[in-house]
Wavefront OBJ file of the C-alpha trace (Angstrom):
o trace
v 39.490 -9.622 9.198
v 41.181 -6.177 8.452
v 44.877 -5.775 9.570
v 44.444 -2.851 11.376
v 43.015 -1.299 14.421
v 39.412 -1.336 14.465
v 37.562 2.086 13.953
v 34.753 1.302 16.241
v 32.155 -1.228 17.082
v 28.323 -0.070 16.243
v 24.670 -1.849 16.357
v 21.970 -1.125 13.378
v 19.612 0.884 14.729
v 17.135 1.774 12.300
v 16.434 0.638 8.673
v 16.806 3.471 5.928
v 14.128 4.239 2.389
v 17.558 2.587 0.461
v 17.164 -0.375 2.836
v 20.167 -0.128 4.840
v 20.923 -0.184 8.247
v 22.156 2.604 10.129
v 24.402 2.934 13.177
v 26.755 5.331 14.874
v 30.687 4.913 16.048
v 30.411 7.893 18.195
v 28.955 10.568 16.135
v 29.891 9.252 12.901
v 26.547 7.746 11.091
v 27.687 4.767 8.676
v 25.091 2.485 6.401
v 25.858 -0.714 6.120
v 23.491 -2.796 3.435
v 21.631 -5.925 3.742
v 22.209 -5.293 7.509
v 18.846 -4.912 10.310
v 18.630 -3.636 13.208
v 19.914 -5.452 16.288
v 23.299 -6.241 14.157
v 26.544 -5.615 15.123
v 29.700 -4.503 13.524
v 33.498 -3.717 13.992
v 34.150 -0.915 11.975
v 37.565 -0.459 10.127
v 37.931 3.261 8.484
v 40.352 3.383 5.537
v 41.752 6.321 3.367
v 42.992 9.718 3.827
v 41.605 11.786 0.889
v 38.670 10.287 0.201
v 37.318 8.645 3.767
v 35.548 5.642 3.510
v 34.863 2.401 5.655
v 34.875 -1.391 6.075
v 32.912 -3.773 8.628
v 32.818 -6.967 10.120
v 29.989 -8.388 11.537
v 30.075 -9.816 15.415
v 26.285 -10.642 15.711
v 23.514 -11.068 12.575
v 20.398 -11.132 13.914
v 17.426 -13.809 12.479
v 16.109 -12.130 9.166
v 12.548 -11.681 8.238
v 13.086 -13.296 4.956
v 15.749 -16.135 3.553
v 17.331 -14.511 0.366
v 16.762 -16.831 -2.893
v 19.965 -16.019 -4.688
v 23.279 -17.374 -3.238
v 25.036 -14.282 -3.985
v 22.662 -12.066 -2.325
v 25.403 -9.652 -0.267
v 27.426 -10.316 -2.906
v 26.256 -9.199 -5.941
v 24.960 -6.001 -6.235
v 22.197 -6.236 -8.230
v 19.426 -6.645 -5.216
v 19.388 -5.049 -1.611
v 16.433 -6.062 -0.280
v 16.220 -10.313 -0.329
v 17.061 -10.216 3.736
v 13.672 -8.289 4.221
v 9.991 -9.504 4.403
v 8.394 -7.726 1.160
v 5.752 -5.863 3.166
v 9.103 -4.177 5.367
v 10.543 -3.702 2.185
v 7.487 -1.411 0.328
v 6.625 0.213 4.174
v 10.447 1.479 4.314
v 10.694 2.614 0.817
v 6.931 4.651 0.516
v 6.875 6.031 4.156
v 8.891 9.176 3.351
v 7.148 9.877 -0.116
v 3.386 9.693 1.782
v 4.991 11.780 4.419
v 6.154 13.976 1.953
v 2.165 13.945 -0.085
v 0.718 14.325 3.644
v 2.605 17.787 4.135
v 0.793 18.653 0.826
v -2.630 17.813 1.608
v -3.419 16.069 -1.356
v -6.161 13.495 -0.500
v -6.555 11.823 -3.925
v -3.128 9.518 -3.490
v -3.327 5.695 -4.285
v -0.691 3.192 -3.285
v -0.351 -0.148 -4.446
v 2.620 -2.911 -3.738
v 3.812 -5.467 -6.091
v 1.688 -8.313 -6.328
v 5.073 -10.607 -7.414
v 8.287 -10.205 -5.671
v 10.846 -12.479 -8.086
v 10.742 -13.538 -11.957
v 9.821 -10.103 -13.051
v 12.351 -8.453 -14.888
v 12.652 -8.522 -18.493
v 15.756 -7.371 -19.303
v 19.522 -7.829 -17.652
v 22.326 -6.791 -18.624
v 25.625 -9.508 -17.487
v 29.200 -8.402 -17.606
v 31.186 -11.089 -19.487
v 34.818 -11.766 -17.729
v 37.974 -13.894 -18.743
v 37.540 -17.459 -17.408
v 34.469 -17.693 -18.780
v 32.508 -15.654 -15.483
v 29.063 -14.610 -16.461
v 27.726 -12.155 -13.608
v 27.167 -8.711 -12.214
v 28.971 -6.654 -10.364
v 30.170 -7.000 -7.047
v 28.059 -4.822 -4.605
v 30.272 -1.659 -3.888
v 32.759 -2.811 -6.535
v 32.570 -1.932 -10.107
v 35.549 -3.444 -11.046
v 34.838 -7.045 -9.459
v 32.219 -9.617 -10.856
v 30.452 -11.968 -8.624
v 29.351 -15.071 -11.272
v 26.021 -15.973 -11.533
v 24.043 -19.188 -12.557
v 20.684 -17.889 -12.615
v 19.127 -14.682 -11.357
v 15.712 -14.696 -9.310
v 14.402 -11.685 -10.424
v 14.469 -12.023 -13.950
v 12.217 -14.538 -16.577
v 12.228 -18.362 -16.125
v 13.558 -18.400 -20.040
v 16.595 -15.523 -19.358
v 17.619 -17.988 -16.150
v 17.400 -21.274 -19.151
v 19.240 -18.676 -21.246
v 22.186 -18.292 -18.779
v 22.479 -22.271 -18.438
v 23.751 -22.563 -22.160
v 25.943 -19.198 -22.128
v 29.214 -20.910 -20.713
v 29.077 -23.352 -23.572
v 29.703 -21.029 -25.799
v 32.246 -19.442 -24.293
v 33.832 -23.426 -23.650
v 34.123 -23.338 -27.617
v 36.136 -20.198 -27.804
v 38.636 -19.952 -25.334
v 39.780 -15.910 -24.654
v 36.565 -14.565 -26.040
v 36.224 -12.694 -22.980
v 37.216 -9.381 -23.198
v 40.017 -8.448 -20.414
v 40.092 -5.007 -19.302
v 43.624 -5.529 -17.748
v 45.600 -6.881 -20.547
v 42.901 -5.657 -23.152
v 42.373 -9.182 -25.246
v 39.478 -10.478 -26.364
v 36.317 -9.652 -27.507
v 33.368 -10.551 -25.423
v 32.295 -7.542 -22.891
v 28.364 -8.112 -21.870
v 25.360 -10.318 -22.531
v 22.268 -9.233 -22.508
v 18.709 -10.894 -21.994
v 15.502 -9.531 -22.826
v 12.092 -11.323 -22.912
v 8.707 -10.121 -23.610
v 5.893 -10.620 -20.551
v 2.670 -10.734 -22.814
v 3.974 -12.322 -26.013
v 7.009 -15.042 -26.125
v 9.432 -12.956 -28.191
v 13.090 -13.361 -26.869
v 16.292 -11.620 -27.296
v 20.117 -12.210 -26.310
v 22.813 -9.470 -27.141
v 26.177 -9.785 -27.317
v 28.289 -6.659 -26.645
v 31.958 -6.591 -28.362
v 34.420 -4.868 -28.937
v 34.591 -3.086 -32.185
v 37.520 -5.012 -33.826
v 35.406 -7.494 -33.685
v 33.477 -6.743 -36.728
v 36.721 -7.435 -38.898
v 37.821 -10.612 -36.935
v 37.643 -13.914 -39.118
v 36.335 -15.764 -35.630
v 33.083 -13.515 -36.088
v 31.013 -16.367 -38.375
v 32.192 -19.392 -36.519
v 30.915 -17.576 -33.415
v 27.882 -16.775 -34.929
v 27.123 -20.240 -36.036
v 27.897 -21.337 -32.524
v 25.704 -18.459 -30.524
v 22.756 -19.350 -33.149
v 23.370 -23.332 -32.155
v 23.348 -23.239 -28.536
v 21.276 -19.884 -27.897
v 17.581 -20.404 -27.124
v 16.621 -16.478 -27.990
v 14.441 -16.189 -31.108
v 16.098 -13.053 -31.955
v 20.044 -12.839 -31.508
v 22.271 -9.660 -31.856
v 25.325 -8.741 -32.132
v 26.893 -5.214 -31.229
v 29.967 -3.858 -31.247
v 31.317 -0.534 -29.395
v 34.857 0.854 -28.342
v 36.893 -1.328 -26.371
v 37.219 0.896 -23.198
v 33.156 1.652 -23.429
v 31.624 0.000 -20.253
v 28.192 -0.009 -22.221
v 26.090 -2.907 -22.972
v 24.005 -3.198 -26.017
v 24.796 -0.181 -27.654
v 26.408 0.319 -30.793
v 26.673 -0.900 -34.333
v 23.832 -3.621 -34.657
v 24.314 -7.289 -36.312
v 20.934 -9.591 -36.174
v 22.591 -13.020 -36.881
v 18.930 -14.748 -36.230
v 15.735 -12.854 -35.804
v 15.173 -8.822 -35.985
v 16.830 -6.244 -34.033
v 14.352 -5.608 -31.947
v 12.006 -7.338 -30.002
v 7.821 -7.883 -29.766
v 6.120 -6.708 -26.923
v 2.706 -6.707 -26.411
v 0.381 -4.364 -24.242
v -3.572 -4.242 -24.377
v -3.678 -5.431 -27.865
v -1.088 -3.279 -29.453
v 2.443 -4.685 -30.345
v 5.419 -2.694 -30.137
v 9.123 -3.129 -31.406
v 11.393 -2.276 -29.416
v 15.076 -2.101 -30.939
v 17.985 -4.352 -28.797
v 19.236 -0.800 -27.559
v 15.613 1.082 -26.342
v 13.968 1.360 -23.292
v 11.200 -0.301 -22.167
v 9.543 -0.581 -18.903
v 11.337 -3.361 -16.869
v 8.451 -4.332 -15.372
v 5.348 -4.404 -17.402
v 2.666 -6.054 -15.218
v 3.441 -3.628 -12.279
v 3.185 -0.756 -14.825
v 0.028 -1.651 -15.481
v -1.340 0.477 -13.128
v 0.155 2.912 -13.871
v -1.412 2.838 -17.375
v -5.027 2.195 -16.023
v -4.072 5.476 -14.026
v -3.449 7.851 -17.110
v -6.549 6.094 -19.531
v -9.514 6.665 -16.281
v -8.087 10.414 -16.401
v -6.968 11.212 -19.503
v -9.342 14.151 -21.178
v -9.079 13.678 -25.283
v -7.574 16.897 -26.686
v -5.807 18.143 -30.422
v -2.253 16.993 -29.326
v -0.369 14.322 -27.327
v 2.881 15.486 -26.647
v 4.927 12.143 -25.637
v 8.127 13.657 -23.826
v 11.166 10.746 -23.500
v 8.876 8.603 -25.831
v 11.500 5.895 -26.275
v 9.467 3.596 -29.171
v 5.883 5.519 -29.182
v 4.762 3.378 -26.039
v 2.562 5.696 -24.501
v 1.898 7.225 -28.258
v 0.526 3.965 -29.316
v -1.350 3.549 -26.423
v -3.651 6.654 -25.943
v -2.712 8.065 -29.540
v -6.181 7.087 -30.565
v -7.856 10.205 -28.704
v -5.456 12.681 -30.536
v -5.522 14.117 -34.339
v -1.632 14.846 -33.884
v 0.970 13.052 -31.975
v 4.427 14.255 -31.401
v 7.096 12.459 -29.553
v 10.746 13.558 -28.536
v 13.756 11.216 -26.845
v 17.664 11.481 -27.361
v 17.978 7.573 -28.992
v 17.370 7.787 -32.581
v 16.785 4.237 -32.911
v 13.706 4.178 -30.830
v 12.446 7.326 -32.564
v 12.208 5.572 -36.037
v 11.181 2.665 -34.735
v 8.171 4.940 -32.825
v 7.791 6.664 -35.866
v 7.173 3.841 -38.160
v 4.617 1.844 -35.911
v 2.530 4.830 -35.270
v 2.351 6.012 -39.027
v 1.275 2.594 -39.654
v -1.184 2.506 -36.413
v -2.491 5.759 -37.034
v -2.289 6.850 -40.682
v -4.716 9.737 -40.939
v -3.340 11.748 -37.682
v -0.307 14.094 -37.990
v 2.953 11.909 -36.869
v 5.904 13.624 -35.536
v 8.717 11.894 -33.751
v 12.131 14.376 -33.329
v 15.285 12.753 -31.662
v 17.162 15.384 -29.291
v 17.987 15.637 -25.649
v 15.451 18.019 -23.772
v 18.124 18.003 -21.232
v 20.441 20.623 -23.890
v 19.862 23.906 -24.432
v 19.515 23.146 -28.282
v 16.720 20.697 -27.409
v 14.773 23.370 -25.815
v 14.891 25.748 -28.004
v 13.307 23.097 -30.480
v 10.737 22.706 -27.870
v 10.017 26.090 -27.911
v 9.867 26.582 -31.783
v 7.149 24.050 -31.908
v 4.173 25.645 -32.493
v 1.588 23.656 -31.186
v -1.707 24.380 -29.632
v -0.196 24.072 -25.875
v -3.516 24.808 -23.719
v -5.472 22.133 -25.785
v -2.808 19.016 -25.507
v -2.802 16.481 -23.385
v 1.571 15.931 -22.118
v 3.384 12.998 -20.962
v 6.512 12.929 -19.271
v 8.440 9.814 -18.683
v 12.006 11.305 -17.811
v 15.138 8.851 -16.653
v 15.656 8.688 -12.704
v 16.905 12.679 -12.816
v 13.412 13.702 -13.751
v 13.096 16.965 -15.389
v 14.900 19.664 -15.940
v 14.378 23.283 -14.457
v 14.381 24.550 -17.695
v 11.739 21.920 -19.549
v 9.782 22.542 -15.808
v 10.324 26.599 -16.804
v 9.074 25.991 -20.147
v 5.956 23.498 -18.764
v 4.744 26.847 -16.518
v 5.105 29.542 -19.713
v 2.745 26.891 -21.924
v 0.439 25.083 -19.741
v -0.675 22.059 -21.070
v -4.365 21.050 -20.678
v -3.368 17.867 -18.527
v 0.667 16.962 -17.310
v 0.870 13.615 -16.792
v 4.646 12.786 -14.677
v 5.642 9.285 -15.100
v 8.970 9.296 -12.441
v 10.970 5.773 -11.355
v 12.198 8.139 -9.064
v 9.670 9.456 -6.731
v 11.256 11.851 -4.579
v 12.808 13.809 -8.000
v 8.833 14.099 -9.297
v 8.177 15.473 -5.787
v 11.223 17.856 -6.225
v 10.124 19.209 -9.462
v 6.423 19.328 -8.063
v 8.268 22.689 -6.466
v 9.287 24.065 -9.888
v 6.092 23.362 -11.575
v 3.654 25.261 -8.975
v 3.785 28.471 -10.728
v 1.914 27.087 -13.187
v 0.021 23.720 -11.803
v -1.023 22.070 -9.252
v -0.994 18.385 -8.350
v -4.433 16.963 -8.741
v -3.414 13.032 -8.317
v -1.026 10.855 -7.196
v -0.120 6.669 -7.338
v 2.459 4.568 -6.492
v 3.188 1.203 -7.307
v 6.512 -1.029 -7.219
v 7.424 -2.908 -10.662
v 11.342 -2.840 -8.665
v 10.499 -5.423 -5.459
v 14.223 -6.431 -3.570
v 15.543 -2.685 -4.732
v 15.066 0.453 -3.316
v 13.222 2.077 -6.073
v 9.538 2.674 -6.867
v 7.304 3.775 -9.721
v 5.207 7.071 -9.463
v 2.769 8.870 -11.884
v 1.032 12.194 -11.069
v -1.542 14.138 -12.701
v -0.812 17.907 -12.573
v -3.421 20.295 -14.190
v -3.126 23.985 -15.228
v -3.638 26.806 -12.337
v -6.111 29.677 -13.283
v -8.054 27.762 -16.007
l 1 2 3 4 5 6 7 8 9 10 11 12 13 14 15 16 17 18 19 20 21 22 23 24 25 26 27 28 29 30 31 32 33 34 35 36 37 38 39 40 41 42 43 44 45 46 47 48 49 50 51 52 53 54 55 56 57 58 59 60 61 62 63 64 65 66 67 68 69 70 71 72 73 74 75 76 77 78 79 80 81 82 83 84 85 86 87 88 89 90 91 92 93 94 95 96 97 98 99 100 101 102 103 104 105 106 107 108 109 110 111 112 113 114 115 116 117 118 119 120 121 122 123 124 125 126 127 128 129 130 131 132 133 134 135 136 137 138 139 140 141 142 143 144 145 146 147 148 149 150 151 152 153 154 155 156 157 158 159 160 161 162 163 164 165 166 167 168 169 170 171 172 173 174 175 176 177 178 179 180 181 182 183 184 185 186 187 188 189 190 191 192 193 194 195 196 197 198 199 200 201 202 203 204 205 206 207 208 209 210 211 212 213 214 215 216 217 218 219 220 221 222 223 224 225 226 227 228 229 230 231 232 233 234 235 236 237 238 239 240 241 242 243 244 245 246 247 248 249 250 251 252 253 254 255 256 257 258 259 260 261 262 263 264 265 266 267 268 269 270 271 272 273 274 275 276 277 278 279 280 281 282 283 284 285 286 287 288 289 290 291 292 293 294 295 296 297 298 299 300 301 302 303 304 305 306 307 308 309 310 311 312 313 314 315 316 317 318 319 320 321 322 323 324 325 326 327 328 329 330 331 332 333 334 335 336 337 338 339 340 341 342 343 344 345 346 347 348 349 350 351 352 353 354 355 356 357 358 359 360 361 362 363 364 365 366 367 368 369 370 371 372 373 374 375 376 377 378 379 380 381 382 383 384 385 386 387 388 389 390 391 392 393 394 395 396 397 398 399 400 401 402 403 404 405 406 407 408 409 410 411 412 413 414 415 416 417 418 419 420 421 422 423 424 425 426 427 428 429 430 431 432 433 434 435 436 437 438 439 440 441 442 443 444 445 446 447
């Protein structure tokens, strides 16, 4: 396959938390994904700087589980369709009960995904010339592997992708390419709502688009063929590899889009966050309202739109809520002033990951030992400093919302000086992908 000498030859011996294979060409250990053990490999090695490696396979052996995407190996957007779901969640939450073993903690609750495919409400497709709709190719950011449909997102997004070509059939060179830097077209994205039947497609351009005289006709088209109630347009810098960010058009519809969670509806603006999986997460709700202790304040850290605000706000007298996107501040803002209009609203847009953004933090005079905090950070989890700050002004209850479990374990370290973990759950809104969902309750020492 490679026109060189091989490197070695190895066999999969074990399966890794990430869900790849490992082996060994002498003393070298190499990954290889969607591999298993029993496999076998010629290795190829390649670079001089920066070392890395290439493989052939000699011998597959049978899987546990027939992938239900063609492009599975291919695409990069699952690693896990090769494996039997139960070998999946056992790989991925072995090290992290280890890990809560070594700490003695007996209250810990685990809980897999009770759907493995059609959960994901939100994808983000990278739009190519030749009209290729996809993802990226696994190890390959500059490569797209086109996709037809995508198993792990909605029934409508997959109806959604069936009528995207034809509108790029009406406009030939749309496409943005990155090469020769024409076009205009950079990423779709589709987001659907799990408890209500809001939908939402955004188109990502290029910023020249805004003044381009092809803008309406496209717009007319996109509102004929699309079947999203709410349709966007966006437009960011030509060499920005960012999808639905930017300068906001609605051509049909709002700019944001209806979700609905134990009776309270929440907008949440093309570019916010919101929980990919909302079933799964679930749980993880239940988990914070059968422990949650009502208190003065609710301090919503990374609030994104006020979901957590919205949803236990009604226990608090004051609610204050911090994330870096401005967008999903106001948006937060505005539903909970109108959810809540008797209780002290606050909603601040910094980054508690900046120096300036603590010392905001720390000029907020709030009644620390009677408020009740929750932390939702991105996959880095928090920050020494924030975890620094969390130990000088001890909240009543700390409740750590982490998509990355073994950073909330890591910071679990720089938050014993001043609590302990009390409880612990994991649950898996990711199935087919190496991640997992974890909340713990931490509560003050020496109270």
């Amino acid at each position: 396959m490679f026109d060189q000498e091989p490197f070695g030859s190895l066999e999969i011996d074990r399966l890794l938390p990430n869900l790849r294979g490992e082996g060994f060409v002498g003393k070298k250990k190499i990954e290889i994904p969607y591999s298993i053990p029993g496999d076998k490999y010629t290795v190829y090695k390649f670079g001089k700087r920066k070392i890395f490696f290439k493989w052939d396979p000699t011998h597959l052996e049978e899987r546990s589980a027939s992938p239900l995407c063609a492009k599975f190996g291919e695409c990069g957007g699952c690693s896990g369709q090769h494996l039997s779901y139960p070998i999946q969640f056992g790989l991925k939450s072995d090290p992290i009960l280890k890990e809560l073993q070594n700490s003695k903690l007996e209250n810990i609750q685990i809980t897999p995904a009770s759907s493995q495919y059609s959960y994901r409400n939100r994808m983000d497709f990278a739009v190519f010339p030749n009209r290729v709709i996809g993802l990226r190719m696994a190890g390959n950011f500059r490569r797209i592997i086109p996709l037809e449909n995508c198993p792990i997102q909605s029934d409508w997004a997959n109806e959604e992708m069936k009528a995207l070509p034809k509108i790029l059939e009406y406009f030939p060179d749309l496409e943005y390419d990155r090469k020769k830097e024409t076009g205009f077209l950079k990423y779709i994205t589709l987001r659907k709502s799990v408890f209500t039947d809001d939908s939402m497609s955004i188109f990502t351009f290029t910023e020249d688009f805004k003044a381009s005289p092809l803008l309406e006709e496209v717009a007319e088209k996109v509102k004929e063929i699309s079947l999203a109630k709410n349709v966007v347009f966006c437009f960011n810098r030509r060499k920005g590899e960012v999808s639905a960010s930017g300068e906001a058009l609605a051509i049909r519809g709002n700019s944001f889009l209806e979700e609905e969670i134990w009776g309270r509806k929440f907008k949440i603006p093309f570019d916010g966050f919101f929980q990919p999986n909302p079933k799964e997460f679930l749980q993880i709700l239940e988990f914070i309202r059968s422990n949650l202790i009502p208190s003065k304040v609710l301090v919503d850290l990374f609030c994104g739109s006020g979901f957590f605000s919205l949803l236990f706000g009604e226990s608090f007298s004051h609610i204050l809520g911090i994330d870096i996107v401005p967008s999903s501040v106001a948006a937060g803002e505005e539903t909970l002033l109108s959810k809540f209009p008797d209780k002290k609203i606050e909603f601040f847009a910094f980054d508690l990951f900046h120096k300036k953004g603590m010392a905001k933090m720390s000029s907020a005079e709030l009644p620390w030992q009677d408020s009740v905090l929750i932390a939702d950070p991105p996959r880095s989890g928090l920050s020494p400093e924030l975890c620094s700050f969390l130990n000088e002004n001890p909240v009543r209850q700390l409740f750590y919302v982490s998509c990355n479990p073994e950073n909330l374990l890591r910071d679990t370290k720089l938050l014993e000086e001043g609590y302990e973990m009390s409880k612990f759950q994991l649950c898996d809104p990711f199935p087919q992908t190496p991640h997992l969902e974890a909340i713990a309750l931490f509560l003050p020492k020496n109270r």
